[in-house]
N, C-alpha and C positions, 0 to 999 in steps of 0.2 A: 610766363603763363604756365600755369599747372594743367598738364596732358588729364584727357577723361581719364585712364588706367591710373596715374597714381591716382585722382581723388578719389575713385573707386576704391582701390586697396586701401585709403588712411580711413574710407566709411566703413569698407567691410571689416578691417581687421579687427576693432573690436569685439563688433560682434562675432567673431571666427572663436576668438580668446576667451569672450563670456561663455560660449557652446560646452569648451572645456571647462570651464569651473566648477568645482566637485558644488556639491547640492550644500544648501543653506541648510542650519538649523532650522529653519522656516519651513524651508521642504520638505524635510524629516517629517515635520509637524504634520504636514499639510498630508503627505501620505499617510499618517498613520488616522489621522481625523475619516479619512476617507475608506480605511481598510470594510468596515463594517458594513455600509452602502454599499461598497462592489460585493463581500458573501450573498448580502440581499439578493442581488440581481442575480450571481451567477450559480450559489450552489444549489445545488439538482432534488435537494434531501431537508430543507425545510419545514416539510410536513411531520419531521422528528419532534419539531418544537413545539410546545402549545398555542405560542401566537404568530407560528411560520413568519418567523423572524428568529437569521442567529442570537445565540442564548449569549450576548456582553453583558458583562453586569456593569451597574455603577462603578466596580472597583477598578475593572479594565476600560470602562471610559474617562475616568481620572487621570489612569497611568498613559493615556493615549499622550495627555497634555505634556507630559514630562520626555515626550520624545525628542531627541535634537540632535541625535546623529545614526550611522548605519548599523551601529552595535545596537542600540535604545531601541532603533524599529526593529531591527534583525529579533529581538527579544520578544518584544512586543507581540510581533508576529506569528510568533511560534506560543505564544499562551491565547493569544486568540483564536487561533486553530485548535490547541489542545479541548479551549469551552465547548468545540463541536463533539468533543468524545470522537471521533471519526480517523481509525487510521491511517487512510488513504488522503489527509489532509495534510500537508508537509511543505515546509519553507523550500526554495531551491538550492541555500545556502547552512550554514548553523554554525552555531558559536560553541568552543571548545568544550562546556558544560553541558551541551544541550541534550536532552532526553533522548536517549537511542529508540531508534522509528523501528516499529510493531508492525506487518513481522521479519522484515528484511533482517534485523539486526535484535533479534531476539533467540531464544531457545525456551523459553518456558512459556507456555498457554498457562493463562489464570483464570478461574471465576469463582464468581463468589455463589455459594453452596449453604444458604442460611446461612448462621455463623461466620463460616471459615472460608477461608481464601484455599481453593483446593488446585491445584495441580493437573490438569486435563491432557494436556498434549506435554513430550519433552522432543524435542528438536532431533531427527537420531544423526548420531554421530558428534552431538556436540559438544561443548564442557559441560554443560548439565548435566546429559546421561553420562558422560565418562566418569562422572562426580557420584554417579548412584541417584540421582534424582529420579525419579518414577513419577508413573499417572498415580493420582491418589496420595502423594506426598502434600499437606498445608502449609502453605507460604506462613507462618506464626508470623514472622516479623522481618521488614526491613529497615538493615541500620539500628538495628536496635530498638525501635518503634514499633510496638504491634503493625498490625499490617492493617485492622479497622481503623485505626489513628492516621496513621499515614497517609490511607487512601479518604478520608477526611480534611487532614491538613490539605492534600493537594488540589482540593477540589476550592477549600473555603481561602485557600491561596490566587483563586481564581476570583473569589466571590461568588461562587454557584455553589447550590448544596448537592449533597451528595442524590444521586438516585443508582435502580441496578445497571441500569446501561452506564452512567458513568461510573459507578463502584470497580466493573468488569475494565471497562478501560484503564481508570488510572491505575489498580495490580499488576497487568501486562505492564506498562510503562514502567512502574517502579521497579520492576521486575527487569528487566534491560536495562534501566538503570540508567546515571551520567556518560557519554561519551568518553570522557577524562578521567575515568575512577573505576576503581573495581565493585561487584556487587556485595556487598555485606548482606545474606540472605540468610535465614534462620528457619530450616521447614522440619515437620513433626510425621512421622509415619507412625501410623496406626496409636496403639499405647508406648512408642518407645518416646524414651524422653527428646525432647526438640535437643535439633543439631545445629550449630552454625555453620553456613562456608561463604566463604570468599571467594566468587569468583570472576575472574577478569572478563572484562564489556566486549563483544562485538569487534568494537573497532579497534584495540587494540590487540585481535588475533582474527587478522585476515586470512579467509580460506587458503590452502595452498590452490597455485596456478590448474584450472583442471579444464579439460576438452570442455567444446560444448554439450556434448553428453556423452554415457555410457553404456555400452551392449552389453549383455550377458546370456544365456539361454538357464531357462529356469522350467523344466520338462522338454515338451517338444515348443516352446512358445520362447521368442523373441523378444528380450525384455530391451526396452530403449530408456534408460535414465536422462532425465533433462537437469542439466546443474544449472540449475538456475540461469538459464542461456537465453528466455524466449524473449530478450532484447538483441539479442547477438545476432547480425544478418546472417552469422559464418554458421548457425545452427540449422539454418535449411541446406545447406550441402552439408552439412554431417546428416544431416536427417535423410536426406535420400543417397547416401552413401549406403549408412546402413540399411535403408529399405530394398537397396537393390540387394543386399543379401539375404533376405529373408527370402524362404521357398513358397511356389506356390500354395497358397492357401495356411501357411502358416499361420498359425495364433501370435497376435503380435500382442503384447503388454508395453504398454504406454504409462512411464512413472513421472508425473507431478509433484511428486511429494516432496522437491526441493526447486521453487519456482514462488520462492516468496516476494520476489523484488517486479513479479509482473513481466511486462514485455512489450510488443505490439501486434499491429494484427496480419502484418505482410507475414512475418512467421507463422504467426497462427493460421496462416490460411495454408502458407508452404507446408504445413504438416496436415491440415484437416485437408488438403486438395489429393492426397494418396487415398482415398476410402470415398469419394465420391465421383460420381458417372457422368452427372448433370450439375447444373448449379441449383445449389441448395442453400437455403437459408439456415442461419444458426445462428442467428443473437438477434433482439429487440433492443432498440436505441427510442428515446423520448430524450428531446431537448426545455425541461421546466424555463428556460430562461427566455426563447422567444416567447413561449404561449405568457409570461408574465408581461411581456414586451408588446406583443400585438394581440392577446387576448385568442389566440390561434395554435391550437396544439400541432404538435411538429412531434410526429413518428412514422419509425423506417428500420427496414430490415437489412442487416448486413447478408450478405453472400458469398459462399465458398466456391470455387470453381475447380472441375478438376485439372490435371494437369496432363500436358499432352506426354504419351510415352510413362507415367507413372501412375501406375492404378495396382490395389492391392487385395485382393478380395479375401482373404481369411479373417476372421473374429480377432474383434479389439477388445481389449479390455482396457479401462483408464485407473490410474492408481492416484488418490488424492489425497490430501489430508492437513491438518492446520497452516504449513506452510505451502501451501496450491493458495497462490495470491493475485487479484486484477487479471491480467491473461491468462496466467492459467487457470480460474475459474472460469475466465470465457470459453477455455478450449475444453474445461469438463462438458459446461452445457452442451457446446456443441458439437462433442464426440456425442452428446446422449441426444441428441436429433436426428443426427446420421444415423444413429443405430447402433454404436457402442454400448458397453457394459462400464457404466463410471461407477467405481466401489471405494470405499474407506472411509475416515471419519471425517466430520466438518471442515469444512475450509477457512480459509481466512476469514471470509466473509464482508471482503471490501468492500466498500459502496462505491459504483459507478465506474465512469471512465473519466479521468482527472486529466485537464485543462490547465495550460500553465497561466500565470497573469502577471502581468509586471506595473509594479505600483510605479508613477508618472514622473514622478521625481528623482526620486531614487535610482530607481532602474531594479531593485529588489525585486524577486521573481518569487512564486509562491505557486502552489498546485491543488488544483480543488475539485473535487469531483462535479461533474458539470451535465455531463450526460446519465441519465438512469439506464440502465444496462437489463436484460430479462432475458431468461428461456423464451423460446420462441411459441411455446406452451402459454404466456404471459407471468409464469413465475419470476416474482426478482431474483435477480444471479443471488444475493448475498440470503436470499432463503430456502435455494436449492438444498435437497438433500440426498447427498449420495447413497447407491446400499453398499449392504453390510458386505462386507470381505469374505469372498466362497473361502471354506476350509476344506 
C-alpha cells in the first residue's frame, strides 16, 4: 500500500520541477505582447502623447511577435521605453550594446538649437571637459553620421518620427552612446573647423571609490558635496557628521550638482529634517493610475519632520544643475519650500517617481515613472526653475 506522504510527493514533485523551468518561448511571447497594456495603465505621463496612449508604432508591435527568449524581450524592452523619449524610463537589466541611461552615465547635455545640435551642460570633472569639450561646442556628428541623420535614423529605427522632444532625447542618448564601445563624436566651436574625438563610455571608467560626500569651506559658508550618494543609507550620518560641524548660524551650501543617479526619500528627509522645526510639507504626489482605475483622483503631500537634537538655523543655499536628477530634484524643490536659496542651471528634468514592474513570465523587471511628482506650489518638479547663481 502506498503511504499518503509518498503519493503526495510523486503528485507534488512535478509540479515542484515544472515551478523551476526557465520560461517558454511562449512566455517570452506572451510578456512582451503584454508590455504596452501595463505602460497604459501604469505611466503617470501620458498626457505627453496625443491619444494618451504610449507612442508603439506598427514597427515595435511586429517586433513584439519575434520575441522568444530573455535577450529578444530584454531588447525589445528597452526600445519600447526609449519610444517614451523619457529618461527616467529604464530596464532593470541590459544587454552588453545597450544605450548608456541619461544622465547617470552620461557627460554631455544636448539640444537642439534650430539647426545644430548644441552642447549646453558638460559634466564637470569628466572625459568631456578633460577633453576641452565646452557649453556651446555642436555635436556635428556621431560615428560619422551627421548628428540630424542620426538622430533621424534612431527615431525611424523605432518607427516614430522625429519631433523636438524626441530630437533632444535621442542626441543625449547618442551622445553616451553603446555601453560596449567608445563614442566617436565630431563637435565644431565657433568658426573653428569640426574636431573628431573618441571618447570612452561611462561604463567602461567607473568613478574612483569616493565618500558619500565632501566638505569644503568656501568664505565663511560650509559647502557639503553629495557624490552621488542620495541612495546610500550611510549618507545620512555623513551628513550629520558634517552638520555637527558647522557653527552656529553658519551659511551652509548644499551641492547637487553630482546626484544624477537619484536616491530615495529616507535620505532626503535625513538631510531636509536639519532646517525644519515642524513638519512641513515639500513635495506633491498624484497617482494617474488609480484615478484611471476607479475614476478617482488620488493626491497627497509628503512630509519632512524635524529631527530630535539636530536643527540648524543659518541660511542654505542649494547648488544644482543638469546632473541634480529624480531625488535630488526632490530635494531642490523642497529645500525651496523650507526657505532655501536653490541656484544654478536646469536639472535633469526627470519625470516622476519610477515604480519597478516585473513582466509575469519572465521575471524581467523594468522602471517607469508612475507617480507625477510637483512643488508644493503645484509646479511640476521637471518644470521648476532654479535662479541664477549670485556672483
Amino acid at each position: 500500500m502506498i503511504s499518503f506522504r509518498l503519493f503526495a510527493l510523486a503528485f507534488i514533485a512535478p509540479l515542484l520541477l515544472g515551478a523551476n523551468d526557465p520560461p517558454a518561448p511562449s512566455d517570452y511571447l506572451a510578456d512582451a505582447r503584454s508590455l504596452e497594456s501595463l505602460i497604459d495603465r501604469n505611466y503617470a505621463y501620458l498626457d505627453r502623447f496625443d491619444d494618451l496612449r504610449a507612442p508603439i508604432s506598427e514597427r515595435l508591435r511586429a517586433e513584439a511577435e519575434t520575441v522568444h527568449d530573455r535577450a529578444t524581450l530584454l531588447r525589445y524592452t528597452e526600445r519600447v521605453l526609449s519610444a517614451l523619449a523619457d529618461h527616467h524610463a529604464t530596464t532593470g537589466s541590459s544587454l552588453a550594446d545597450s544605450w548608456g541611461l541619461v544622465p547617470s552615465y552620461s557627460d554631455l547635455w544636448v539640444e537642439r538649437r534650430g539647426a545644430d545640435y548644441v552642447i549646453t551642460a558638460v559634466r564637470e570633472g569628466s572625459l568631456a571637459q578633460q577633453a576641452n569639450v565646452a557649453v556651446g561646442d555642436r555635436l556635428i556628428a556621431v560615428e560619422a553620421v551627421p548628428t540630424a541623420l542620426a538622430v533621424e535614423q534612431f527615431w525611424t529605427d523605432l518607427g516614430l518620427p522625429v519631433t523636438a522632444e524626441r530630437a533632444d532625447y535621442a542626441a543625449r542618448v547618442l551622445a553616451a552612446g553603446r555601453r560596449n564601445a567608445p563614442r566617436d563624436l565630431t563637435l565644431a566651436r565657433g568658426n573653428s573647423a569640426p574636431r573628431q574625438l573618441v571618447l570612452p563610455n561611462l561604463y567602461t571608467t567607473p568613478p574612483a571609490e569616493r565618500s558619500p560626500l565632501t566638505t569644503s569651506a568656501e568664505g565663511r559658508s560650509l559647502v557639503i558635496r553629495f557624490n552621488n550618494s542620495l541612495g546610500d543609507s550611510a549618507t545620512v550620518e555623513a551628513f550629520d557628521a558634517a552638520m555637527a560641524k558647522a557653527g552656529p548660524g553658519q551659511p551652509v551650501v548644499l551641492d547637487l550638482t553630482d546626484t544624477p543617479s537619484g536616491g530615495n526619500t529616507s535620505v532626503a528627509r535625513g538631510i531636509m529634517g536639519w532646517f525644519v522645526t515642524k513638519p512641513t510639507s515639500y513635495q506633491l504626489h498624484t497617482l494617474p493610475s488609480e484615478e484611471r482605475e476607479t475614476g478617482l483622483a488620488r493626491q497627497w503631500l509628503e512630509q519632512v519632520l524635524p529631527r530630535a537634537g539636530k536643527y540648524h538655523r543659518g541660511p542654505v543655499v542649494v547648488r544644482v544643475g543638469r546632473w541634480t536628477g529624480s531625488m535630488g530634484e526632490g530635494l531642490a524643490v523642497g529645500f525651496d519650500t523650507i526657505g532655501a536659496r536653490v541656484e544654478g542651471g536646469p536639472m535633469a528634468g526627470l519625470l516622476g517617481a519610477v515604480y519597478d514592474y516585473t513582466l509575469e513570465q519572465s521575471g524581467l523587471t523594468f522602471k517607469l515613472p508612475s507617480e507625477r511628482l510637483y512643488h508644493v506650489n503645484g509646479t511640476p518638479r521637471e518644470k521648476y526653475v532654479p535662479a541664477s547663481p549670485r556672483r
